[in-house]
N, CA, C and O atoms as a Maestro MAE file, in Angstrom:
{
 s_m_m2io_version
 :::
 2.0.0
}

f_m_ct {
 s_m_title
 :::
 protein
 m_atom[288] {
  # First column is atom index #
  i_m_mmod_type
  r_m_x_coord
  r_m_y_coord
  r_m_z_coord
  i_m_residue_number
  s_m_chain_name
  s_m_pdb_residue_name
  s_m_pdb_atom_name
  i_m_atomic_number
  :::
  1 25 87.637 47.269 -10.653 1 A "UNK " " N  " 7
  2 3 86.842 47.053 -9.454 1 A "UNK " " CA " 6
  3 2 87.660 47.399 -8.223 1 A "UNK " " C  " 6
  4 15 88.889 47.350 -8.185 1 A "UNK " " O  " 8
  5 25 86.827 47.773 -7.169 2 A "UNK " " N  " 7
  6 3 87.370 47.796 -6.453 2 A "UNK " " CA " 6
  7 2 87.295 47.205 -4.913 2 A "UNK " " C  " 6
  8 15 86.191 46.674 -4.793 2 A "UNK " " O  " 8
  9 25 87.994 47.105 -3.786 3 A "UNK " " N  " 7
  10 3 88.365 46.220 -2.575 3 A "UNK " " CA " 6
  11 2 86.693 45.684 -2.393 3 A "UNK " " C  " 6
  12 15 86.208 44.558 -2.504 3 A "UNK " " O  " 8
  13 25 86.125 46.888 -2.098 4 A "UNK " " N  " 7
  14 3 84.682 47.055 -1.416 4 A "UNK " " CA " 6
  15 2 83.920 46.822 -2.135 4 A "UNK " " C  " 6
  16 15 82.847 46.899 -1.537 4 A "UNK " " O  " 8
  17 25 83.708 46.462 -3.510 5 A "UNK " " N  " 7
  18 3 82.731 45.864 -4.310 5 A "UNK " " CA " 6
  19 2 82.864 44.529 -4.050 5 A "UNK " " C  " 6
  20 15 81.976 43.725 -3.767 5 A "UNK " " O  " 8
  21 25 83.898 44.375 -4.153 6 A "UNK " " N  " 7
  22 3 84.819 42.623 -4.199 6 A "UNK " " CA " 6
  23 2 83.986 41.844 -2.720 6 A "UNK " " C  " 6
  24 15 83.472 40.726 -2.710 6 A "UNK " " O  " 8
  25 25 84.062 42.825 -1.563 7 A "UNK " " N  " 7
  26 3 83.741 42.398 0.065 7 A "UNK " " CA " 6
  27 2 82.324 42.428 -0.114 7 A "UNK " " C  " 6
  28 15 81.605 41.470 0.167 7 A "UNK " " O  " 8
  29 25 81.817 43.763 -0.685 8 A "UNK " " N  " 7
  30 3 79.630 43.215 -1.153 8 A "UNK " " CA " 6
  31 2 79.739 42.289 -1.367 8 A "UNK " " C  " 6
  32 15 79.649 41.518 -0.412 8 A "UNK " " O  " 8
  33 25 79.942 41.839 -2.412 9 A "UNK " " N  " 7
  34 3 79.593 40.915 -3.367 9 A "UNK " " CA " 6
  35 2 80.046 39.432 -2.272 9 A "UNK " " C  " 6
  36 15 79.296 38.480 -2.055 9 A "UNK " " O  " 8
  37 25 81.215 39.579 -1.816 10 A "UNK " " N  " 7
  38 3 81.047 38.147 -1.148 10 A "UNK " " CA " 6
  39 2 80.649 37.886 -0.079 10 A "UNK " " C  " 6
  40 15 80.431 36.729 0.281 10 A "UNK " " O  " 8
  41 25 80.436 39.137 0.807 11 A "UNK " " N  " 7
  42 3 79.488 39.248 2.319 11 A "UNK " " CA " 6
  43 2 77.981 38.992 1.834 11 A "UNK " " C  " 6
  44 15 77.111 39.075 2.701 11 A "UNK " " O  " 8
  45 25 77.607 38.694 0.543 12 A "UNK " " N  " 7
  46 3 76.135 38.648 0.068 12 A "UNK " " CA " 6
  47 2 75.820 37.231 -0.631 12 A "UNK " " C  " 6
  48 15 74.656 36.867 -0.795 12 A "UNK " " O  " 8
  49 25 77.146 36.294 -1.117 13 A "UNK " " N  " 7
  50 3 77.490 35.337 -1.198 13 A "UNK " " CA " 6
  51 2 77.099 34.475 0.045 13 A "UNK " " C  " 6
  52 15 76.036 33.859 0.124 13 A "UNK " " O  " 8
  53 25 78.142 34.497 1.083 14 A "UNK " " N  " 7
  54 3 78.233 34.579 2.078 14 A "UNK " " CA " 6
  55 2 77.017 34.131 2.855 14 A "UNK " " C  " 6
  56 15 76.575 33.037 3.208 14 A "UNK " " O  " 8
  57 25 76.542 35.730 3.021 15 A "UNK " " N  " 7
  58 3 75.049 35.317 3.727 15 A "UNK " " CA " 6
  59 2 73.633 34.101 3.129 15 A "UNK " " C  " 6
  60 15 72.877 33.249 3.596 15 A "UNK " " O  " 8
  61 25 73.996 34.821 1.704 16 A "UNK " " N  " 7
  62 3 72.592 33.594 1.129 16 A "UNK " " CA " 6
  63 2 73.068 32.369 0.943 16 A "UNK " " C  " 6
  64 15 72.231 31.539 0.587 16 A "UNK " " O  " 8
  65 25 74.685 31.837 1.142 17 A "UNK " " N  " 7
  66 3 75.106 30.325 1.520 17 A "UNK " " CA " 6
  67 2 74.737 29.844 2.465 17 A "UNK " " C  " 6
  68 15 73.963 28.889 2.396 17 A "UNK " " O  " 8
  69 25 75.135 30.307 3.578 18 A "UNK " " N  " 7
  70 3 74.854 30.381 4.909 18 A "UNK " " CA " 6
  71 2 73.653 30.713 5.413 18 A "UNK " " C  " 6
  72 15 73.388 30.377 6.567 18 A "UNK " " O  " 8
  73 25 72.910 31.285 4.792 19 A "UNK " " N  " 7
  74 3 71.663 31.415 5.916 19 A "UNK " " CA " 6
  75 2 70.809 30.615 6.754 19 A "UNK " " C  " 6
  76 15 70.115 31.047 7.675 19 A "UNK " " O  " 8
  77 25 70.942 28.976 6.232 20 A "UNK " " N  " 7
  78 3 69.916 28.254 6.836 20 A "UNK " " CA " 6
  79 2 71.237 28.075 8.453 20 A "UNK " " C  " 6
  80 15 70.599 28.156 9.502 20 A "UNK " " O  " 8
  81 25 72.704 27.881 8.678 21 A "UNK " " N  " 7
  82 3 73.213 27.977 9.678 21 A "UNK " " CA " 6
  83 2 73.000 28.770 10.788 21 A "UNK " " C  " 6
  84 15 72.713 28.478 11.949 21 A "UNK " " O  " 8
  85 25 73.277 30.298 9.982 22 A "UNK " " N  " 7
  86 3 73.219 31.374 10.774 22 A "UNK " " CA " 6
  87 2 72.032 31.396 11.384 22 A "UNK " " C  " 6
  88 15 72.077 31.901 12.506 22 A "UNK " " O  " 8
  89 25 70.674 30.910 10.925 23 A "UNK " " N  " 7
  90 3 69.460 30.931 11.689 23 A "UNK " " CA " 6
  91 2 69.194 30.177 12.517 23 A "UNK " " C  " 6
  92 15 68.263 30.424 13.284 23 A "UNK " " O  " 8
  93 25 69.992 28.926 12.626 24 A "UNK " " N  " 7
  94 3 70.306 27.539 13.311 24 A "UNK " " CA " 6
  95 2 70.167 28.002 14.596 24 A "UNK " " C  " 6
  96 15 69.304 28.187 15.455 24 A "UNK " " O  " 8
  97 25 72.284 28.213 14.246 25 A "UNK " " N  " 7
  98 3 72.271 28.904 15.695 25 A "UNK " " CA " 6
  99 2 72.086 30.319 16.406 25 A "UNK " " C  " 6
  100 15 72.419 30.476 17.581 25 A "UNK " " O  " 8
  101 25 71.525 31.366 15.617 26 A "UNK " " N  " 7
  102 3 70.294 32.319 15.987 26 A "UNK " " CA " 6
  103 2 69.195 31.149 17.177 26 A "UNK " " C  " 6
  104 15 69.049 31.375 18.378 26 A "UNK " " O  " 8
  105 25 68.779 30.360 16.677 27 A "UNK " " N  " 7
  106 3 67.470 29.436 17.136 27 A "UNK " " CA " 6
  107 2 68.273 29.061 18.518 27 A "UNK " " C  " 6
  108 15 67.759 29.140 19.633 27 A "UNK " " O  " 8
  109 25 69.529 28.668 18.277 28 A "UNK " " N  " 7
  110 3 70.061 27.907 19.642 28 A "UNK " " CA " 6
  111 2 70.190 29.390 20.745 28 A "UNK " " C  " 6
  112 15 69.761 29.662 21.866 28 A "UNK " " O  " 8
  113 25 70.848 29.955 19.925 29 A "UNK " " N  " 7
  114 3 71.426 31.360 20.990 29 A "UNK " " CA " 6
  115 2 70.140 31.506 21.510 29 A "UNK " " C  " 6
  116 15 70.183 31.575 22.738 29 A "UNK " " O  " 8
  117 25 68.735 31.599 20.940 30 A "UNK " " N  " 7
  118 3 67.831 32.265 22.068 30 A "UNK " " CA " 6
  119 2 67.370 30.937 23.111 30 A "UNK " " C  " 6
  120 15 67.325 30.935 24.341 30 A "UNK " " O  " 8
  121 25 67.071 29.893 22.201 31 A "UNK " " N  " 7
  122 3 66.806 28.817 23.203 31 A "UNK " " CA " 6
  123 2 67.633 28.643 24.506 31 A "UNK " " C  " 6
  124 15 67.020 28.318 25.522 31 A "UNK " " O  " 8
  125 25 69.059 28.845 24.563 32 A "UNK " " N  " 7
  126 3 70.043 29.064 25.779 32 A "UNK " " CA " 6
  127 2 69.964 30.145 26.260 32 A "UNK " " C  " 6
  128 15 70.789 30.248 27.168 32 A "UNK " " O  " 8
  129 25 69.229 31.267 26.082 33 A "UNK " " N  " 7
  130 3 69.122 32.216 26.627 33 A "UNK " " CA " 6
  131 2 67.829 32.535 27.702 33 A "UNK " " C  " 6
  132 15 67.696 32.972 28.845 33 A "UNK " " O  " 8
  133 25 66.915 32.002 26.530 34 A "UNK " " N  " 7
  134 3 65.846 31.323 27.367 34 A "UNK " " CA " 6
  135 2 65.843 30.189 28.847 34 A "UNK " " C  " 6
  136 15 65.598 30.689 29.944 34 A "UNK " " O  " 8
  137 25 66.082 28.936 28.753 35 A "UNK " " N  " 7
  138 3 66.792 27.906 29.511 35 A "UNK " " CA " 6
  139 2 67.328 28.529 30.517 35 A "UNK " " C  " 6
  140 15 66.968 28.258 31.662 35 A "UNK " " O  " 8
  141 25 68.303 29.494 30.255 36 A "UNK " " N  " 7
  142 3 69.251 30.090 31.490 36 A "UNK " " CA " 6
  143 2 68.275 31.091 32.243 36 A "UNK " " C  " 6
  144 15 68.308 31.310 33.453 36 A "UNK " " O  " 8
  145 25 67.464 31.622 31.397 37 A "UNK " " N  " 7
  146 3 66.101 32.541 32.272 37 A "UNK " " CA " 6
  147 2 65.324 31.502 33.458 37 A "UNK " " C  " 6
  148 15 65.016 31.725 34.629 37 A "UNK " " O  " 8
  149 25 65.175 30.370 32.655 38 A "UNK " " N  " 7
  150 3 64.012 29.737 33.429 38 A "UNK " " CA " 6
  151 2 65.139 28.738 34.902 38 A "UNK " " C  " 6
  152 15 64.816 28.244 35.982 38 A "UNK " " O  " 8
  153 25 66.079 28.817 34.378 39 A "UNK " " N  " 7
  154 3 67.357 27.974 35.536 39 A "UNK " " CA " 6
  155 2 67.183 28.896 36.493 39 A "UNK " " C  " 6
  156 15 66.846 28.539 37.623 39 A "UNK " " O  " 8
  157 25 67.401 30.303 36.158 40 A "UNK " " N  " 7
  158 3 67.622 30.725 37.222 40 A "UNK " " CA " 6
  159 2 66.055 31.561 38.411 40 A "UNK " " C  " 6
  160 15 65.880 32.175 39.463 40 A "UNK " " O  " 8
  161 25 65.515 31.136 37.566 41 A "UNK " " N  " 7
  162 3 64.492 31.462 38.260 41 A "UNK " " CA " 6
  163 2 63.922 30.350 39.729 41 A "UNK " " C  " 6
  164 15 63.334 30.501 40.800 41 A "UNK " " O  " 8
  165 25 64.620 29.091 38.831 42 A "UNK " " N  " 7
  166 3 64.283 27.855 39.589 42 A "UNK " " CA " 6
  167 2 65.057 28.186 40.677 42 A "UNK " " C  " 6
  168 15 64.569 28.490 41.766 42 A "UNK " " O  " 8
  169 25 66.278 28.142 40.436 43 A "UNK " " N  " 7
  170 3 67.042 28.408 41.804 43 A "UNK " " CA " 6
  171 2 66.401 29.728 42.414 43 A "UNK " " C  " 6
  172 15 65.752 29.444 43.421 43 A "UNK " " O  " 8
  173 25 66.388 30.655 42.210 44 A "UNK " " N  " 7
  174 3 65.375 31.736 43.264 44 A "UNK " " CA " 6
  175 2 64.739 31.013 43.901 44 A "UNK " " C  " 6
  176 15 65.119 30.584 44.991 44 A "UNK " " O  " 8
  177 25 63.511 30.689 43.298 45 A "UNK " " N  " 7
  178 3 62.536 30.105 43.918 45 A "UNK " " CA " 6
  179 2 62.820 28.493 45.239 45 A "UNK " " C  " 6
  180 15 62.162 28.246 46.251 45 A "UNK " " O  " 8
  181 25 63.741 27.891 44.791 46 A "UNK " " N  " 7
  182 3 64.087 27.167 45.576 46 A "UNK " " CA " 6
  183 2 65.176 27.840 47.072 46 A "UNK " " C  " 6
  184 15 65.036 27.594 48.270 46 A "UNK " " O  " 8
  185 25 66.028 28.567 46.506 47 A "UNK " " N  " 7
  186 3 66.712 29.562 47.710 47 A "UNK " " CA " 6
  187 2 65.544 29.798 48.795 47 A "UNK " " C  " 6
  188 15 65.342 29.229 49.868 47 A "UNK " " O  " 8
  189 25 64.752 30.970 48.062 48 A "UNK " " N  " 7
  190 3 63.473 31.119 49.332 48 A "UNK " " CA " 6
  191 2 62.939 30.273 49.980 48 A "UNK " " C  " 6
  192 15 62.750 30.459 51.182 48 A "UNK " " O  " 8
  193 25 62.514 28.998 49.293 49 A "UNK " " N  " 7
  194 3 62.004 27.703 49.952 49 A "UNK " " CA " 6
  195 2 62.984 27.450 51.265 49 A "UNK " " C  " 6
  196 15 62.490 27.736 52.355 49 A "UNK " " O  " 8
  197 25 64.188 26.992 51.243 50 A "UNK " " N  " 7
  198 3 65.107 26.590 51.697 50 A "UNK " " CA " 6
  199 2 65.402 27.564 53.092 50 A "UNK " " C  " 6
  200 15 65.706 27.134 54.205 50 A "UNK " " O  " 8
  201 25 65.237 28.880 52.730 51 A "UNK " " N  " 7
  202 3 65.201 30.191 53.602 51 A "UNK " " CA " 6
  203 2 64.068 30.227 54.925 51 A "UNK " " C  " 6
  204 15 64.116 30.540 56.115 51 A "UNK " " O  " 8
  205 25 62.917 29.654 53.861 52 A "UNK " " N  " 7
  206 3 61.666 29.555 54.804 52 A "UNK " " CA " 6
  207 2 61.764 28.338 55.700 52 A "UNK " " C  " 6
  208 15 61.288 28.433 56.831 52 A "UNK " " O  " 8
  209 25 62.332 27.203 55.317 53 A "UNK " " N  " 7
  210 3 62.448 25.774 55.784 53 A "UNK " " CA " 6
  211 2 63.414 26.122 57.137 53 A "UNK " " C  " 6
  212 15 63.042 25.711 58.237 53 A "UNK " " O  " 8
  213 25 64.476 26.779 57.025 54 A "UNK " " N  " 7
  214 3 65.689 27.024 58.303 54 A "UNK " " CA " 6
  215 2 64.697 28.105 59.134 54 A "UNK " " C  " 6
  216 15 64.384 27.810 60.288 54 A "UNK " " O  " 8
  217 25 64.299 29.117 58.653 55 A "UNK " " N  " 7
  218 3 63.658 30.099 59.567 55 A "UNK " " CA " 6
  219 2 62.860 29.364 59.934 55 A "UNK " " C  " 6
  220 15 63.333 29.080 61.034 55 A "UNK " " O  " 8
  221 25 61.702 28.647 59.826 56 A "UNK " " N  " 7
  222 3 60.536 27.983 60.259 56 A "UNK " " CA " 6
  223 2 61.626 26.754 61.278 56 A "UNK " " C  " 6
  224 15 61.131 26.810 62.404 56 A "UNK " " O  " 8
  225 25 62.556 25.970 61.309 57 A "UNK " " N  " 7
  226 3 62.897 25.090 62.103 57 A "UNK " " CA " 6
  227 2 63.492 25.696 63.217 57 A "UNK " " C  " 6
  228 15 63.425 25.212 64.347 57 A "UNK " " O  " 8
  229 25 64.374 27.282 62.793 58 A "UNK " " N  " 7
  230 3 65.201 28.141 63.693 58 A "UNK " " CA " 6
  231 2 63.655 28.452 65.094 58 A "UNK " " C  " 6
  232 15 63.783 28.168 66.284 58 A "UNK " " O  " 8
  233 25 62.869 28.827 64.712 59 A "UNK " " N  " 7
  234 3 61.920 29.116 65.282 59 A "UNK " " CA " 6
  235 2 60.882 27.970 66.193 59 A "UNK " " C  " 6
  236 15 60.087 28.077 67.128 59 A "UNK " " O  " 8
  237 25 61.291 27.083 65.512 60 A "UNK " " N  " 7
  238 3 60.223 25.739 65.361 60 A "UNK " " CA " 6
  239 2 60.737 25.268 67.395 60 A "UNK " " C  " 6
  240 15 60.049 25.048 68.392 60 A "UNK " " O  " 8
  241 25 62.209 25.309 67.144 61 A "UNK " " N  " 7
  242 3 62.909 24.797 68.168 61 A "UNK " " CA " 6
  243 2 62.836 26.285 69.131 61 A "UNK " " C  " 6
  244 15 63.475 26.107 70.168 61 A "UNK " " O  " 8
  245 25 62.506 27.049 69.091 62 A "UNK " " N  " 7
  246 3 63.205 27.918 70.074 62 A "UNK " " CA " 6
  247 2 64.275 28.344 70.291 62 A "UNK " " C  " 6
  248 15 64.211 29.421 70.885 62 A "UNK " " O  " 8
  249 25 65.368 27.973 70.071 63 A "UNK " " N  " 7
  250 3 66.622 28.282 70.312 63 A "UNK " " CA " 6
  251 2 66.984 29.496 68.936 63 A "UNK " " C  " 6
  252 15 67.560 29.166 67.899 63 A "UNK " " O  " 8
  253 25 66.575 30.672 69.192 64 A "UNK " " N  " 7
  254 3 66.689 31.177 68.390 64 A "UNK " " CA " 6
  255 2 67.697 32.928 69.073 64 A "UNK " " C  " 6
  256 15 67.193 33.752 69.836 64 A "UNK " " O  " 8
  257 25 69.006 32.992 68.527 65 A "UNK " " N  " 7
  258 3 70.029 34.094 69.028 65 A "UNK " " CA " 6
  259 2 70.432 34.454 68.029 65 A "UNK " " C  " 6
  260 15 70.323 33.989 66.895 65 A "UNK " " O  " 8
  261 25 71.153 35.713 68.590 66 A "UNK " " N  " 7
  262 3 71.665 36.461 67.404 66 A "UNK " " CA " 6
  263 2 72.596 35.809 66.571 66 A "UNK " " C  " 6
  264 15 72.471 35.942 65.354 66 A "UNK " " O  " 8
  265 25 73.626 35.037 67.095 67 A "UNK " " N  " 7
  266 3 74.347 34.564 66.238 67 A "UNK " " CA " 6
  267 2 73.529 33.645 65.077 67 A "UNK " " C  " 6
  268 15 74.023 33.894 63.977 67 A "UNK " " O  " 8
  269 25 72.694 32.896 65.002 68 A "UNK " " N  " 7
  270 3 71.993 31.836 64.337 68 A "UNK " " CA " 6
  271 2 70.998 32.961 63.285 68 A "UNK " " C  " 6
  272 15 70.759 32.789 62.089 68 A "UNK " " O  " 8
  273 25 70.646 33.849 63.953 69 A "UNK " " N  " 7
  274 3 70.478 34.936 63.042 69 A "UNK " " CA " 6
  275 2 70.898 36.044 61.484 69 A "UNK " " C  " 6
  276 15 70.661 36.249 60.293 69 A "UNK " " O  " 8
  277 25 71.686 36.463 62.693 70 A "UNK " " N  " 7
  278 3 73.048 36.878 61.640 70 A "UNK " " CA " 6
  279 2 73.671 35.662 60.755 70 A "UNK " " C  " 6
  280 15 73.379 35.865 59.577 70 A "UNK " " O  " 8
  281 25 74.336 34.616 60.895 71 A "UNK " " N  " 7
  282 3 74.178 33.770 59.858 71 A "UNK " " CA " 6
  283 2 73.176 33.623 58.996 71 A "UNK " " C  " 6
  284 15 73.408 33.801 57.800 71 A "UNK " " O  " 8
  285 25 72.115 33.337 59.354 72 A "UNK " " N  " 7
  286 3 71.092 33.698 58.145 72 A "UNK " " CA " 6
  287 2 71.549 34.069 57.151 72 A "UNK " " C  " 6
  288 15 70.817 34.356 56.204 72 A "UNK " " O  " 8
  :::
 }
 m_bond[287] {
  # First column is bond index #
  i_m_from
  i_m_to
  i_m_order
  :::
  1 1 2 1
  2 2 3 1
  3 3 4 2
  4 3 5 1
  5 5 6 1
  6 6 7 1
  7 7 8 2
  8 7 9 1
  9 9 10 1
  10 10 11 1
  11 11 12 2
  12 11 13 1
  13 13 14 1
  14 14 15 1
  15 15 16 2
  16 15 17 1
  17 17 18 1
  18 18 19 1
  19 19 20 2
  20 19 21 1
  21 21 22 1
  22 22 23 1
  23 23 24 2
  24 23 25 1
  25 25 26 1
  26 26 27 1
  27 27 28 2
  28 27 29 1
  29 29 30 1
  30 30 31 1
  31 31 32 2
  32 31 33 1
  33 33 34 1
  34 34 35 1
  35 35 36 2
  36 35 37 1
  37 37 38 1
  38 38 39 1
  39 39 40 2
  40 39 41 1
  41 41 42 1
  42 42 43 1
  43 43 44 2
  44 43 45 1
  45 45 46 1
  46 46 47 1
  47 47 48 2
  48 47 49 1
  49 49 50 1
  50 50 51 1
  51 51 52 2
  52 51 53 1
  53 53 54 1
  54 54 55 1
  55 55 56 2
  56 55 57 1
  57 57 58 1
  58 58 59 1
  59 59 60 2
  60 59 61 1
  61 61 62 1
  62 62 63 1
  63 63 64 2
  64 63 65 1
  65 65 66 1
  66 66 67 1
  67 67 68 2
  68 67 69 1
  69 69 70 1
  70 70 71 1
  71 71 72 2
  72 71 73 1
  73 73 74 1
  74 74 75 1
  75 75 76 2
  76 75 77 1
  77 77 78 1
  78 78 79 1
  79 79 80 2
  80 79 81 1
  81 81 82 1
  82 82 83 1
  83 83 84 2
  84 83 85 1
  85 85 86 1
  86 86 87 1
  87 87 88 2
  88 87 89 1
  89 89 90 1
  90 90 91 1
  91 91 92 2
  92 91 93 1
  93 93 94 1
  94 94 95 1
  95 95 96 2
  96 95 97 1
  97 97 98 1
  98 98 99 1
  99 99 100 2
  100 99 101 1
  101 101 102 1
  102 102 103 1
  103 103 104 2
  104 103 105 1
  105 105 106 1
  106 106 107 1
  107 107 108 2
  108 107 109 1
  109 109 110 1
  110 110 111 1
  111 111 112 2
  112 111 113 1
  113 113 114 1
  114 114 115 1
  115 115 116 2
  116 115 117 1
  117 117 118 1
  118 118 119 1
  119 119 120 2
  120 119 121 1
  121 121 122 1
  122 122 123 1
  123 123 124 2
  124 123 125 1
  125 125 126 1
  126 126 127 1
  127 127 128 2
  128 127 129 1
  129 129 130 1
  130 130 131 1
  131 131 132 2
  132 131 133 1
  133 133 134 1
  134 134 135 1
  135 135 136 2
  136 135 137 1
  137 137 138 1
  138 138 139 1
  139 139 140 2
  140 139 141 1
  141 141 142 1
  142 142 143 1
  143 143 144 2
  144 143 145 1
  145 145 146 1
  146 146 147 1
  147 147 148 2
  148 147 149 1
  149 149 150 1
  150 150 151 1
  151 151 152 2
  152 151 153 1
  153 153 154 1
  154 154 155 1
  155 155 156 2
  156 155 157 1
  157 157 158 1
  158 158 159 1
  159 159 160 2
  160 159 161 1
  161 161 162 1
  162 162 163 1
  163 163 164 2
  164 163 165 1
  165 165 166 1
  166 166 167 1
  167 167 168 2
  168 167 169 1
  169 169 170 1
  170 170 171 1
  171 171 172 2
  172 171 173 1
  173 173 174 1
  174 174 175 1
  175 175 176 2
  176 175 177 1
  177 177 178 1
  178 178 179 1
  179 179 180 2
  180 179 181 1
  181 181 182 1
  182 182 183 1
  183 183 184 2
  184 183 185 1
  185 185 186 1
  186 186 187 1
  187 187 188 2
  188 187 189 1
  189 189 190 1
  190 190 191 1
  191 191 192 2
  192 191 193 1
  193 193 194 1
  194 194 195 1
  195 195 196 2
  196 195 197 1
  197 197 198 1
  198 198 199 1
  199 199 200 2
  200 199 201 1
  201 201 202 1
  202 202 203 1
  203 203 204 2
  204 203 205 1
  205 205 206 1
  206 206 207 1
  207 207 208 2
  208 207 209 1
  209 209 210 1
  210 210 211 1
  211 211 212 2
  212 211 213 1
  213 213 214 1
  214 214 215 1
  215 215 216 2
  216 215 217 1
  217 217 218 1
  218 218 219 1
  219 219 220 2
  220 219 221 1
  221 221 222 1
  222 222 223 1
  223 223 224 2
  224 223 225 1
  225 225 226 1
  226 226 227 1
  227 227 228 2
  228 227 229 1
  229 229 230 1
  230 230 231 1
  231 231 232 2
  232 231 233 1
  233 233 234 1
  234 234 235 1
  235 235 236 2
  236 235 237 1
  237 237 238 1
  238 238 239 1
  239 239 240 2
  240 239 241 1
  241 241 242 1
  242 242 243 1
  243 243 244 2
  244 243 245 1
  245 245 246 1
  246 246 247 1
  247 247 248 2
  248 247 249 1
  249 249 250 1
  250 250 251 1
  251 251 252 2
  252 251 253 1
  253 253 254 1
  254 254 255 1
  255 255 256 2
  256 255 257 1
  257 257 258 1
  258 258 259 1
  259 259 260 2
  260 259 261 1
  261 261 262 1
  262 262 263 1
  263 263 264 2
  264 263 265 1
  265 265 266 1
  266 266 267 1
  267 267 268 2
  268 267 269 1
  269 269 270 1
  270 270 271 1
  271 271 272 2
  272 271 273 1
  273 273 274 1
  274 274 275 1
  275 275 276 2
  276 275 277 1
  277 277 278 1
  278 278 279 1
  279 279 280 2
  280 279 281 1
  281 281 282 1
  282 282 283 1
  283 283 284 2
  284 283 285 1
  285 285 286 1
  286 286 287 1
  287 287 288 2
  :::
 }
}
């Protein structure tokens, strides 16, 4: 026999031992991948909020110059 029959045979071992793991965390990897989609969407959506809240008060008051601007 040789090296590479020896490595089939136990990479096939291997997998059908393991498979209910490997699908585990398959299941986790997308669920965190997912999660981190929907995190960051939250924060977008809250940034703009927050964006609109200072522009609307920048304005609200009048006192509105370039410098207070440019920060923006």
């Amino acid at each position: 026999m040789n090296i590479e029959d020896d490595f089939n045979k136990f990479y096939i071992k291997f997998l059908n031992e393991n498979k209910n793991t490997l699908d585990e965390f398959e299941l986790k990897r997308k669920n965190a991948i997912a999660e981190r989609n929907r995190n960051k969407i939250i924060i977008f959506i809250s940034e703009i909020i927050i964006l609109i809240l200072v522009l609307y008060i920048i304005t609200l008051y009048g006192q509105t110059n370039n410098e207070q601007i440019a920060t923006i």
